[in-house]
C-alpha positions in Angstrom: 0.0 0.0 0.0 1.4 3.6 -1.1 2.0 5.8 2.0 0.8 9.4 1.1 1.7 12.4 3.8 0.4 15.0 4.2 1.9 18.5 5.5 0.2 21.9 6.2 2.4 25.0 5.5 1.9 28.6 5.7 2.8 31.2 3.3 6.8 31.1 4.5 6.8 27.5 3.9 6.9 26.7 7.6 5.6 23.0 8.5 2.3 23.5 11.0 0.9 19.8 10.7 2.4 16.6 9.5 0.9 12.9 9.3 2.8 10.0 10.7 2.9 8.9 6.5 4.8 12.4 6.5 6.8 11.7 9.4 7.6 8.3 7.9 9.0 9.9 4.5 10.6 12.5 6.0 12.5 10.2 8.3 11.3 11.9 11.3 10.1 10.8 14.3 6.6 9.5 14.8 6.0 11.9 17.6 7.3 14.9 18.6 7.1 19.2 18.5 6.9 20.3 14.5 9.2 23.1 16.4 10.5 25.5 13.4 10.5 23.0 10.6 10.2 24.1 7.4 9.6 23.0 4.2 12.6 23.5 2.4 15.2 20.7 4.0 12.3 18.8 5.8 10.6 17.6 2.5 13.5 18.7 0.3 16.5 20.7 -0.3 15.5 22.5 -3.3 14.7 26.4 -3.6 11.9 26.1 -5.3 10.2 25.7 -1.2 11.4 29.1 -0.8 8.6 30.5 -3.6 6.3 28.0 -3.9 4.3 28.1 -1.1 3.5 31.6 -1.3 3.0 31.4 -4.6 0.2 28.6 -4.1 -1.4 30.8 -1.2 -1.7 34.2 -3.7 -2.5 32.7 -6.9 -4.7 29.9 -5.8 -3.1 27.8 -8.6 -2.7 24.1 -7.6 0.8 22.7 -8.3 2.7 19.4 -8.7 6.1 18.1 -9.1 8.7 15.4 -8.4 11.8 16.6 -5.8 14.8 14.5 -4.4 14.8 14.0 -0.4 18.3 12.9 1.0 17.5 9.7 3.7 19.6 7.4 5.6 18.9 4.6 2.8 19.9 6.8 0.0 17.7 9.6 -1.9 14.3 9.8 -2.0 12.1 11.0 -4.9 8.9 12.2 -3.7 6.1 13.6 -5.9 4.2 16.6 -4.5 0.6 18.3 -4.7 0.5 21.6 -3.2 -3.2 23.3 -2.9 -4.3 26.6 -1.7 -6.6 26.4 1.7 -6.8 30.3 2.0 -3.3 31.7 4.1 -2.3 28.0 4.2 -1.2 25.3 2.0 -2.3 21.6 1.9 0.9 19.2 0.4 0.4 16.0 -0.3 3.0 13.6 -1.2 4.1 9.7 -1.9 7.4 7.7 -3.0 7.9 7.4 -6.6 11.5 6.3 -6.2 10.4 2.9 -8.4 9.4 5.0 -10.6 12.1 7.6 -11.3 14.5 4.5 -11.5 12.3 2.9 -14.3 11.8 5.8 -16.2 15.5 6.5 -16.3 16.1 2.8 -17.2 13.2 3.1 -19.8 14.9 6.5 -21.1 18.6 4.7 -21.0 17.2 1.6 -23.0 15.2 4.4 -25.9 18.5 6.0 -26.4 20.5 2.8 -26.3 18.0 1.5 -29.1 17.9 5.0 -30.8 21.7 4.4 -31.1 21.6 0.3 -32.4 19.2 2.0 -35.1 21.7 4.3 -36.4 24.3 2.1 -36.8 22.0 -0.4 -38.2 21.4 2.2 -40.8 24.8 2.9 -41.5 25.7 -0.7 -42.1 22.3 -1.4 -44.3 23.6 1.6 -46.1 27.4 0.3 -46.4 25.7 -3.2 -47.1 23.9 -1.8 -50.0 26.6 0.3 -51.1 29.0 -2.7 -51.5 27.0 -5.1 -52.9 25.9 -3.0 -55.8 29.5 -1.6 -56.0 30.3 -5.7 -56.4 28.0 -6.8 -58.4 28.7 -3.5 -60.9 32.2 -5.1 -61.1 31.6 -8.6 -61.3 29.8 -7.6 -64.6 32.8 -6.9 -66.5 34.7 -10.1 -67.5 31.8 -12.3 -68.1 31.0 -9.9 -70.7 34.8 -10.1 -72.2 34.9 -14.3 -71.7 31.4 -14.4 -73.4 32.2 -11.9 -76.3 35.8 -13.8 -76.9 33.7 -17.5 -76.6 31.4 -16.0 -79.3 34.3 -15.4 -81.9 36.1 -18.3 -81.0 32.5 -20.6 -81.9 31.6 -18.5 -85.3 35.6 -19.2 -86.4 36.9 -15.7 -85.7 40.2 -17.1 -84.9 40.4 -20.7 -87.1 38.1 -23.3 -87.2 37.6 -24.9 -84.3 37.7 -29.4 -84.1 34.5 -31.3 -82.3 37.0 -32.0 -79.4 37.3 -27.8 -78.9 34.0 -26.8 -79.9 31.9 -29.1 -77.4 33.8 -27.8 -73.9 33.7 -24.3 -75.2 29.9 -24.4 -76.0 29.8 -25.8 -72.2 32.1 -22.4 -71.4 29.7 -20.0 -73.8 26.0 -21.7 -72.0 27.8 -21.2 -68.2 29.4 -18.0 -68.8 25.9 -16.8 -70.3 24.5 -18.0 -67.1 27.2 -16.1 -64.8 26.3 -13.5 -66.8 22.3 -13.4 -66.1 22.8 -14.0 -62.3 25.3 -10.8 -62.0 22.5 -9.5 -64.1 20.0 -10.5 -61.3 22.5 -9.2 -58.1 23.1 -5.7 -60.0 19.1 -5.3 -60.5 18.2 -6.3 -57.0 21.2 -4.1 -55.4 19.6 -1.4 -57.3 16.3 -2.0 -55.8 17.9 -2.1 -52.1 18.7 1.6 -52.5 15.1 2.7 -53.7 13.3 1.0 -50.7 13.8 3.7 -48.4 10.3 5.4 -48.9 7.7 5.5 -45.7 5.8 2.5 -45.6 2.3 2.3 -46.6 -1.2 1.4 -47.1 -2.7 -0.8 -50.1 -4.9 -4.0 -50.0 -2.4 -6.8 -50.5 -5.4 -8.7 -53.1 -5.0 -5.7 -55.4 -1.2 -5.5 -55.1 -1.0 -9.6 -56.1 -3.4 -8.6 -58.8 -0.8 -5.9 -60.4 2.1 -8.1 -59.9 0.4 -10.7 -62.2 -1.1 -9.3 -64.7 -0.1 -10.1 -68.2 2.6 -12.2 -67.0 4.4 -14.5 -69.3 4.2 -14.2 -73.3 1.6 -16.5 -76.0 2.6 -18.9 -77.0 4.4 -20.8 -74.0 2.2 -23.3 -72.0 2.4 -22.3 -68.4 0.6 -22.8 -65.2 -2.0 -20.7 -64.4 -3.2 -18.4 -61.6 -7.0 -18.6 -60.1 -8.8 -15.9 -58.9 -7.6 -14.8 -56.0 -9.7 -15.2 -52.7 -9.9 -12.7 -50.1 -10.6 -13.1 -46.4 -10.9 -10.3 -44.0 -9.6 -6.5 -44.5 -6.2 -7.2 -46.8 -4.7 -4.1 -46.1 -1.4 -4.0 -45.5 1.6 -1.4 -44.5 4.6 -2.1 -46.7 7.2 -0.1 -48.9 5.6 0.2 -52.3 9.0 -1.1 -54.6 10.2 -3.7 -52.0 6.4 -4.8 -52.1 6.0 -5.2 -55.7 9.0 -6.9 -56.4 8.5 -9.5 -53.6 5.1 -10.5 -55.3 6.9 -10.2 -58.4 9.2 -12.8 -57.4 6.7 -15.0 -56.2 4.6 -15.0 -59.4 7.8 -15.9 -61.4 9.1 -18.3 -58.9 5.9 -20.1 -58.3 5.6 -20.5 -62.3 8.9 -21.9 -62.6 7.7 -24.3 -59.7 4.4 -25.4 -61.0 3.5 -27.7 -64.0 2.2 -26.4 -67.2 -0.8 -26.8 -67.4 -2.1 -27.1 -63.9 -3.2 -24.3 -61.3 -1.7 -21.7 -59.2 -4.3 -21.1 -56.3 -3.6 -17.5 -54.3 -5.7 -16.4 -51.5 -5.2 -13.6 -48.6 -6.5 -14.2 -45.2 -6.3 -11.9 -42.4 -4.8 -13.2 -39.1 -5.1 -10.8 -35.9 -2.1 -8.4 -36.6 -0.6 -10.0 -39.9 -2.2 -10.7 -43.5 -1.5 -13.8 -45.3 -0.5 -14.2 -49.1 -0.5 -18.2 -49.7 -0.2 -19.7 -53.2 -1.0 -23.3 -53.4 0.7 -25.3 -56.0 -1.5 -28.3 -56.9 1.3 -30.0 -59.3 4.7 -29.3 -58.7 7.7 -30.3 -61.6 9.1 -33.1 -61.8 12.5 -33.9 -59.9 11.5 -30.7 -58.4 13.9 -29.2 -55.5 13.0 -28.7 -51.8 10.9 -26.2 -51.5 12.3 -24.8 -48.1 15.9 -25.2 -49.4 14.7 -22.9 -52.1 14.3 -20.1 -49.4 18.0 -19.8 -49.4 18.6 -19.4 -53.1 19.1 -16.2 -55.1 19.9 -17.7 -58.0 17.2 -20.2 -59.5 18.2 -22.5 -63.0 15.9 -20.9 -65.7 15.1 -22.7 -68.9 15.8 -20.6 -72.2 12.0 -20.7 -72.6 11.6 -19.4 -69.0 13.4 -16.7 -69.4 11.6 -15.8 -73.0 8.2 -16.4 -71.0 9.3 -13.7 -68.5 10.2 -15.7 -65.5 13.9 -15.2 -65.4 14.9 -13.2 -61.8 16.3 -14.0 -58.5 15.2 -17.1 -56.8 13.0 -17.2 -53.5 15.7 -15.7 -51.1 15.4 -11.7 -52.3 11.5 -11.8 -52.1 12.0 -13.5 -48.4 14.7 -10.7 -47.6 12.3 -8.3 -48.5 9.7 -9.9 -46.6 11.9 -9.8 -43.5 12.8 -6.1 -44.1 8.7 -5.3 -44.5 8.5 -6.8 -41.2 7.1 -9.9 -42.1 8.3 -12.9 -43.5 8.3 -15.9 -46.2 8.0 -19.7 -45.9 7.5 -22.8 -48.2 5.9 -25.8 -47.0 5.7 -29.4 -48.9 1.9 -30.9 -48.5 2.5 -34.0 -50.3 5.7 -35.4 -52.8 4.2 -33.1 -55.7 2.4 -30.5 -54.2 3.4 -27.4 -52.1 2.9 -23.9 -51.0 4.5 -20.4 -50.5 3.4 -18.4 -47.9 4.1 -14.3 -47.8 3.4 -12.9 -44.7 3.3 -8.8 -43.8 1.6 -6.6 -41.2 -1.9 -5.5 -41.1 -2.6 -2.0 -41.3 -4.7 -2.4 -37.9 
């Protein structure tokens, strides 16, 4: 149980009546003559009991504060309400030592986070930084061992004998593919330093529905996607580009996952605080790879008539970074040997 004292003071700040609460907290005796006590050094040692008081008695204004009082078992903080009662003044008072000392720690732990913030900033920045600065470099000599692979197959340099020409086609198709994953690095490091924007609203149905429209080109037999169902208020908070290119990812990766022919099945379902984005992949390729091992990819084997169809990109792992960055996150479950599922999950806007 709080104790609360009380004190009555005059105008001069001189103590005329305490309670034994008062006595208690003031580390008096529980008995005894009030003799010339005052205020100021009896319920603390600041200057402001030198004014106050008065002030109270004239103006009629009620006050309140928090003051330090020196005790045997170390300082005190007391918090005080000081009301007019004509030529006197009515204080009333209780501990909030507990709470000073939290309120600092609180205060300590704010700044302490404020501070892991900013450096988390500066390395994300620096992080950025370097890995488009890398991946601008690593562009260069695929392009120089592709363009001296292409002369050396069309004869530039003599003609070539079946035992040459077969290892350096196997060169030409790998350094190609070197070339299309740097390609994929240099585009998603550019991304990384346009995702910076306040996060914001939009109804995550409608954003699935932008990322898939059109997708793919005639004439190439793909899976398909089915109307997407909706459950409960979709709307999310996310970064706009970080957003779009996450479902991006997932249309293009789920495509390259499912069998032509069959069905991609997306629905959005709202769960307390988050919103759900789960595509359910009724027929998955053959010899396909584990779908949670595919979380940890950025690079993801494209066939040349993947890539013509529109589904060339990183693999699974930059649309779960960005997941993670949105607050969120991204997981792939197997239901059975050929079927499977990606789930995108993101904060609610409520």
């Amino acid at each position: 149980m709080v104790e609360v004292g009380y004190a009555l003071l005059d105008r001069e700040g001189r103590i005329l009546r305490l309670n034994l609460a008062a006595r208690h907290l003031c580390s008096l005796p529980a008995a005894g003559d009030l003799g010339d006590l005052r205020a100021r050094g009896t319920l603390g040692p600041g200057a402001d009991w030198g004014w106050i008081p008065a002030q109270v008695a004239d103006l009629g204004v009620p006050t309140a504060f928090v003051s330090c009082l020196p005790s045997p078992g170390g300082t005190r903080y007391l918090h005080f309400d000081l009301a007019s009662r004509g030529e006197e003044v009515a204080v009333t008072f209780f501990d909030v030592t507990e709470e000073v000392a939290f309120l600092r720690q609180q205060a300590s732990t704010i700044a302490a986070a404020g501070r892991s913030k900013e450096r988390l900033e500066q390395f994300l920045t620096l992080q950025e930084d370097l890995l488009f600065s890398l991946s601008h470099d690593l562009k260069t000599p695929p392009v120089v061992i592709q363009g001296f692979a292409e002369l050396l197959l069309r004869g530039r340099y003599g003609a070539l004998g079946q035992e040459q020409e077969k290892p350096l086609q196997t060169i030409y198709r790998n350094v190609l593919t070197l070339s299309s994953m740097v390609d994929q690095l240099l585009d998603f490091s550019r991304l990384l330093r346009r995702i910076h924007s306040p996060p914001s609203a939009m109804p995550l149905s409608r954003a699935w529905a932008d990322a898939a429209e059109g997708f793919g080109r005639p004439g190439y037999l793909l899976a398909t996607f089915s109307p997407c169902r909706v459950e409960g208020d979709d709307t999310v908070v996310a970064e706009r580009n970080a957003l779009s290119y996450a479902l991006r990812n997932l249309v293009t990766n789920s495509l390259r996952l499912a069998r032509p022919g069959t069905q991609v099945h997306p629905s959005v379902t709202r769960r307390g605080a988050t919103i759900e984005l789960t595509l359910e992949l009724e027929v998955l390729m053959d010899e396909h790879p584990s779908l949670p091992r595919l979380l940890d990819g950025m690079f993801q084997a494209t066939s040349a008539a993947q890539t013509e169809a529109g589904l060339g990109g990183p693999g699974l792992a930059a649309a779960r970074y960005l997941a993670t960055v949105m607050g969120g996150g991204l997981r792939a479950e197997e239901t059975s040997p050929d079927a499977g599922r990606l789930i995108l999950t993101l904060p609610s806007a409520s």
